[in-house]
Gaussian input, Z-matrix of N, CA and C with variables (Angstrom, degrees):
# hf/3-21g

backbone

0 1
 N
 C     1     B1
 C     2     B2     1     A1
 N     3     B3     2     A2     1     D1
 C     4     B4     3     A3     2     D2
 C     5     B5     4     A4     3     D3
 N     6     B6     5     A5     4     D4
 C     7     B7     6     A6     5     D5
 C     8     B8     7     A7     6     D6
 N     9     B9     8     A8     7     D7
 C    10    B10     9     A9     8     D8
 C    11    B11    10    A10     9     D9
 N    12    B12    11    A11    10    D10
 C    13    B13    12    A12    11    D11
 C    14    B14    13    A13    12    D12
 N    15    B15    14    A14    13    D13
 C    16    B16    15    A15    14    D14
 C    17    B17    16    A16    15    D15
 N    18    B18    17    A17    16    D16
 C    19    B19    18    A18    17    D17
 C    20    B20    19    A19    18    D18
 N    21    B21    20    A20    19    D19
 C    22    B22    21    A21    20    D20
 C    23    B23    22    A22    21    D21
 N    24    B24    23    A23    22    D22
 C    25    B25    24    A24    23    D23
 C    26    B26    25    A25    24    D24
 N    27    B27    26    A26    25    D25
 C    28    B28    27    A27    26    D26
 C    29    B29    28    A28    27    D27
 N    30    B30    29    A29    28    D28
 C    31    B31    30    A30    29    D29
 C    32    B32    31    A31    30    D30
 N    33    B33    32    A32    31    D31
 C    34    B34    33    A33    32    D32
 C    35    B35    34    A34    33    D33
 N    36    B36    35    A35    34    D34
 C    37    B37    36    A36    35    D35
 C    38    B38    37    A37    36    D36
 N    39    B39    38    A38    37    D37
 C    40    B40    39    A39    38    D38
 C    41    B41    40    A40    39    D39
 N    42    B42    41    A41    40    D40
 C    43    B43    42    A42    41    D41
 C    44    B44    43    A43    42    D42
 N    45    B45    44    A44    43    D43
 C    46    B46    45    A45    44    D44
 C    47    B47    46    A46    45    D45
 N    48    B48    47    A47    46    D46
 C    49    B49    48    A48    47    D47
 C    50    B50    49    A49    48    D48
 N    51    B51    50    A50    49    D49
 C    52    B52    51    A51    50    D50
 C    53    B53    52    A52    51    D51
 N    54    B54    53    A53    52    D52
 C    55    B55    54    A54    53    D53
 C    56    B56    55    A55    54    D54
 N    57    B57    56    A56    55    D55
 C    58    B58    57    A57    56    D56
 C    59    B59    58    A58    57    D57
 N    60    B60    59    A59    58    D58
 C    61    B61    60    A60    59    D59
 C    62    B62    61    A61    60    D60
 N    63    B63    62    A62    61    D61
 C    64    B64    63    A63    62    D62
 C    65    B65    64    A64    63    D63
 N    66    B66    65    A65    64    D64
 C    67    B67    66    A66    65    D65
 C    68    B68    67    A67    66    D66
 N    69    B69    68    A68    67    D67
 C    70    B70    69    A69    68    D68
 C    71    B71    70    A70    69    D69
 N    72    B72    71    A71    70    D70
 C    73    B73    72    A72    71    D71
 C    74    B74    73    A73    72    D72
 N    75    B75    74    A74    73    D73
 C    76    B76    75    A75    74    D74
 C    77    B77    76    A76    75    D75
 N    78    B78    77    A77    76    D76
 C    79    B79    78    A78    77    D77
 C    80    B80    79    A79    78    D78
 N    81    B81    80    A80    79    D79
 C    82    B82    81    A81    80    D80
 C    83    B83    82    A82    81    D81
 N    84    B84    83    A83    82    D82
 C    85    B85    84    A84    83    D83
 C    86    B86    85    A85    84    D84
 N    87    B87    86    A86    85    D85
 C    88    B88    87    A87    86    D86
 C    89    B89    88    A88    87    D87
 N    90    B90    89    A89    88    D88
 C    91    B91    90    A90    89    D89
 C    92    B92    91    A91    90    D90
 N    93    B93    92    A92    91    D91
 C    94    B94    93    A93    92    D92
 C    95    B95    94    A94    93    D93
 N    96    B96    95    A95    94    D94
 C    97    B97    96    A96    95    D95
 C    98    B98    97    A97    96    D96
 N    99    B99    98    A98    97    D97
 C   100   B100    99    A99    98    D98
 C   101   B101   100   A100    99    D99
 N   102   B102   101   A101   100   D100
 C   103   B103   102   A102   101   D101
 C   104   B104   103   A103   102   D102
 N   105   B105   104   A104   103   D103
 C   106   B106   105   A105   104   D104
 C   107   B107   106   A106   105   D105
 N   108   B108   107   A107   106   D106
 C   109   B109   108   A108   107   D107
 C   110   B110   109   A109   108   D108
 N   111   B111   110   A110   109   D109
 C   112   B112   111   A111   110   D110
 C   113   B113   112   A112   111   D111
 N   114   B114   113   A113   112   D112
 C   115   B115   114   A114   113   D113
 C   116   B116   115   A115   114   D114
 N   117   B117   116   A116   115   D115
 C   118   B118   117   A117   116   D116
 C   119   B119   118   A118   117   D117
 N   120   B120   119   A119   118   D118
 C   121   B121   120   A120   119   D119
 C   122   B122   121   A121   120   D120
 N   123   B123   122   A122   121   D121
 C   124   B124   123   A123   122   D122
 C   125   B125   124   A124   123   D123
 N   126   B126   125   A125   124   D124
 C   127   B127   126   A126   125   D125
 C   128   B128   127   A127   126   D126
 N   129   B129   128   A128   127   D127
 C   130   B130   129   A129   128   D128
 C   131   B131   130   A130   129   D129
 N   132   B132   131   A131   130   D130
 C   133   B133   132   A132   131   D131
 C   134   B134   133   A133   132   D132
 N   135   B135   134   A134   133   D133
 C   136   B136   135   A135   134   D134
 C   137   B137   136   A136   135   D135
 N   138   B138   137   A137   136   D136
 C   139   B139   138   A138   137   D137
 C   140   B140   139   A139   138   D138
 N   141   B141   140   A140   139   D139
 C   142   B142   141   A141   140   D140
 C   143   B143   142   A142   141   D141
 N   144   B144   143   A143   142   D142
 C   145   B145   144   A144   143   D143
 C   146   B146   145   A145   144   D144
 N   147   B147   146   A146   145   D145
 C   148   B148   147   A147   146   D146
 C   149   B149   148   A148   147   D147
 N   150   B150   149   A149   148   D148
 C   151   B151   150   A150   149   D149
 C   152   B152   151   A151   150   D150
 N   153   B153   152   A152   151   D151
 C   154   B154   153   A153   152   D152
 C   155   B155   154   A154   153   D153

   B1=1.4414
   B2=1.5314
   B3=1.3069
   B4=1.8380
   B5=1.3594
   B6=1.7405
   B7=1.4351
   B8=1.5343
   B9=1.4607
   B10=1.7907
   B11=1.1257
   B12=1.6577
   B13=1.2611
   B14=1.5736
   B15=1.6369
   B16=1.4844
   B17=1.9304
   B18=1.3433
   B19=1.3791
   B20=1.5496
   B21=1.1911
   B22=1.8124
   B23=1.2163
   B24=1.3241
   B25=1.7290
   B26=1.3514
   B27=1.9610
   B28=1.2411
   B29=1.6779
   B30=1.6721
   B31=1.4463
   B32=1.2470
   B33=1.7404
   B34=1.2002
   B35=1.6175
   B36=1.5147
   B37=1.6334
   B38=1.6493
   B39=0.8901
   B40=1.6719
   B41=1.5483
   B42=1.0589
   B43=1.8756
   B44=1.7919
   B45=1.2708
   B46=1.7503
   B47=1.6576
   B48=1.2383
   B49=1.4893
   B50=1.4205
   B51=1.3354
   B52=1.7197
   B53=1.1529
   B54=1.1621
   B55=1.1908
   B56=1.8295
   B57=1.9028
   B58=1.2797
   B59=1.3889
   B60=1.3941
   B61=1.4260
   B62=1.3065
   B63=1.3883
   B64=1.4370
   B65=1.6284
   B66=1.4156
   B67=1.6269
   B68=1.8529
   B69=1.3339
   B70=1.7786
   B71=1.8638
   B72=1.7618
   B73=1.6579
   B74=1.1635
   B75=1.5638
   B76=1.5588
   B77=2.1689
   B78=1.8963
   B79=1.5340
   B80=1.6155
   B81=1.5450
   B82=2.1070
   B83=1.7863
   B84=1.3323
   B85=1.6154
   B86=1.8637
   B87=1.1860
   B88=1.3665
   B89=1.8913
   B90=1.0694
   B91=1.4155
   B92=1.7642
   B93=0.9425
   B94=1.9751
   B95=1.6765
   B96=0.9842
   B97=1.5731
   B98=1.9372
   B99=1.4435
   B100=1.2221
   B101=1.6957
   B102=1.1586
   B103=1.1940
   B104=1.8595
   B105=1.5703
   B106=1.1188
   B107=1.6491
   B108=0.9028
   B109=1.6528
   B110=1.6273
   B111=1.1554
   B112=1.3805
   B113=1.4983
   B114=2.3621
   B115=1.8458
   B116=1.9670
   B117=1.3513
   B118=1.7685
   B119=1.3279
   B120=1.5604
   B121=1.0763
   B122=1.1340
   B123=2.0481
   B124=1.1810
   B125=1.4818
   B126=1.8762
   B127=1.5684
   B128=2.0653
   B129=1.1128
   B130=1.2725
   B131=1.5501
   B132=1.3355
   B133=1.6116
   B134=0.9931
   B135=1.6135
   B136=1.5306
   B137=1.6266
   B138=0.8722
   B139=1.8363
   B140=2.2308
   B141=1.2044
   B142=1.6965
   B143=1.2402
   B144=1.4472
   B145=1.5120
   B146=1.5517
   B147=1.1766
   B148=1.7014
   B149=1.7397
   B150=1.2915
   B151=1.8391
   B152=1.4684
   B153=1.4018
   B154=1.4821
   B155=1.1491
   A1=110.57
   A2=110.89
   A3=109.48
   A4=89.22
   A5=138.52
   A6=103.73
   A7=120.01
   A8=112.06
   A9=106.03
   A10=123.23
   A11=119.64
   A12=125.12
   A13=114.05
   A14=94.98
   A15=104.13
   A16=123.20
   A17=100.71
   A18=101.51
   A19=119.05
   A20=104.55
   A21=109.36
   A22=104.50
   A23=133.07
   A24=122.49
   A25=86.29
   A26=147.40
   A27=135.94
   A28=108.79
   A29=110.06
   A30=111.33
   A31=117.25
   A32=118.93
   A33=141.24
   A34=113.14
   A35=111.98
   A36=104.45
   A37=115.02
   A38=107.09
   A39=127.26
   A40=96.23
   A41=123.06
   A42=130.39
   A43=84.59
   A44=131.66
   A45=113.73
   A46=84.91
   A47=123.69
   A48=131.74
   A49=122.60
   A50=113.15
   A51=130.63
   A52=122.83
   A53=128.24
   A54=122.13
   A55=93.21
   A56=99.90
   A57=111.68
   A58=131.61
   A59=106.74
   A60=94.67
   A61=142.18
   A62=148.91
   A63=154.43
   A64=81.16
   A65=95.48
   A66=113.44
   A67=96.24
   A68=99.32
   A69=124.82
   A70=107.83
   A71=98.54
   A72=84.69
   A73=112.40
   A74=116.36
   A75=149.56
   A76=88.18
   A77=87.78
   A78=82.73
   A79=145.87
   A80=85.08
   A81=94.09
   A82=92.00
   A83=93.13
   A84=112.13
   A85=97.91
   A86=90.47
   A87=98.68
   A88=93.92
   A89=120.06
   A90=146.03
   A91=114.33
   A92=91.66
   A93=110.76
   A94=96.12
   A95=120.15
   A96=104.85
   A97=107.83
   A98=116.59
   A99=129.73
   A100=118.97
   A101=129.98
   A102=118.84
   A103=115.64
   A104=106.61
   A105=110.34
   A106=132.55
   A107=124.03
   A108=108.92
   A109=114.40
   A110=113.15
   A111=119.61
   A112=100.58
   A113=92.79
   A114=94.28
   A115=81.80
   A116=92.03
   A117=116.32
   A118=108.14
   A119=118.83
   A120=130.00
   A121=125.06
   A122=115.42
   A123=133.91
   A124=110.24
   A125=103.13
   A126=80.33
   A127=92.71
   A128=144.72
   A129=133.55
   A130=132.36
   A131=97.59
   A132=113.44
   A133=93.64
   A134=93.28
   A135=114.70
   A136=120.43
   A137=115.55
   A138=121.09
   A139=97.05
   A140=90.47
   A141=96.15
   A142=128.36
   A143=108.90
   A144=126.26
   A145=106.15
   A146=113.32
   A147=129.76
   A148=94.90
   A149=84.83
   A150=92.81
   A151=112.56
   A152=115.67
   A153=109.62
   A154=105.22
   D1=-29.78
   D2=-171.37
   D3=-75.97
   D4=-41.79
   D5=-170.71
   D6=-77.26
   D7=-19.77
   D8=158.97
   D9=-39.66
   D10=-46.15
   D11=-169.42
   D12=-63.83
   D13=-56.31
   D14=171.16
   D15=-46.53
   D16=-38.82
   D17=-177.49
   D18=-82.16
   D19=-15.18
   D20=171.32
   D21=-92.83
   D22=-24.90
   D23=-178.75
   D24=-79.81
   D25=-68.78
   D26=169.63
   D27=1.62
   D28=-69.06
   D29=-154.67
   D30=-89.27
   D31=-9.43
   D32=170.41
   D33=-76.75
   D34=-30.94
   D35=169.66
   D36=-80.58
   D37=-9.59
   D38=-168.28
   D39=-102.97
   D40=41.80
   D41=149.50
   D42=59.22
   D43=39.42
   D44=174.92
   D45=-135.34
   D46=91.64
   D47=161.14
   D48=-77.72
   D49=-1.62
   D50=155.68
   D51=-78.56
   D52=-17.09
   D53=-161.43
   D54=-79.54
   D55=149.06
   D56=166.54
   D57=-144.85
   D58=110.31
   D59=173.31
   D60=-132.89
   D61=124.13
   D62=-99.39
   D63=-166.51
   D64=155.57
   D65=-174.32
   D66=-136.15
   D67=127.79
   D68=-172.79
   D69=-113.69
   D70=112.19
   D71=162.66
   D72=-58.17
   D73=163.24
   D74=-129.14
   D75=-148.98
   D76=81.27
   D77=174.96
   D78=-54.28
   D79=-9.96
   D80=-170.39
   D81=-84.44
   D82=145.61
   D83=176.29
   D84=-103.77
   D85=139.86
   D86=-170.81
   D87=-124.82
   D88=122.98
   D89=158.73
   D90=-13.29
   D91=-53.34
   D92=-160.79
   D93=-97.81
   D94=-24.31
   D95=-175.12
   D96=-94.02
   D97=-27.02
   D98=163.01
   D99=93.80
   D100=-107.42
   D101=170.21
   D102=-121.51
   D103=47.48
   D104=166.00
   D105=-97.24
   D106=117.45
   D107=178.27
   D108=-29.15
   D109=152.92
   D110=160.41
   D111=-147.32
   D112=132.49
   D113=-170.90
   D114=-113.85
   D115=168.85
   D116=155.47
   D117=-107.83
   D118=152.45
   D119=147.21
   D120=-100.19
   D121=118.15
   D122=-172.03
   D123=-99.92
   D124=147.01
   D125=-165.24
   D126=-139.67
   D127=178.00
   D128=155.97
   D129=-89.16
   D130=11.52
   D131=162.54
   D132=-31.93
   D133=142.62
   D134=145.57
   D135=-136.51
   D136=123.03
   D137=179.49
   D138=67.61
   D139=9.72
   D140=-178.19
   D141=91.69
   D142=27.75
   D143=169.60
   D144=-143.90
   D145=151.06
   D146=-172.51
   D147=-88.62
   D148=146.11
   D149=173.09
   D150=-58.41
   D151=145.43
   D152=-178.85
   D153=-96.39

């Protein structure tokens, strides 16, 4: 969650007050990592810029 935060204040000082991004657990269990969560960071990019 802190790097969502970090990456929307990034795109929020940079004149893009749309930009959003929220972090989603990552349902597949993977073997080797064990019983730790694993999140993604989701964002509303598009082509690599936030809606203006």
């Amino acid at each position: 969650m802190a790097l969502a935060v970090r990456l929307e204040r990034y795109w929020h000082e940079r004149g893009y007050p749309a930009a959003r991004f929220w972090a989603e657990p990552i349902e597949e269990r993977f073997g080797k990592i064990g019983t730790s969560e694993i999140y993604r960071i989701k964002s509303n990019l598009l082509n690599g810029l936030p809606p203006r």
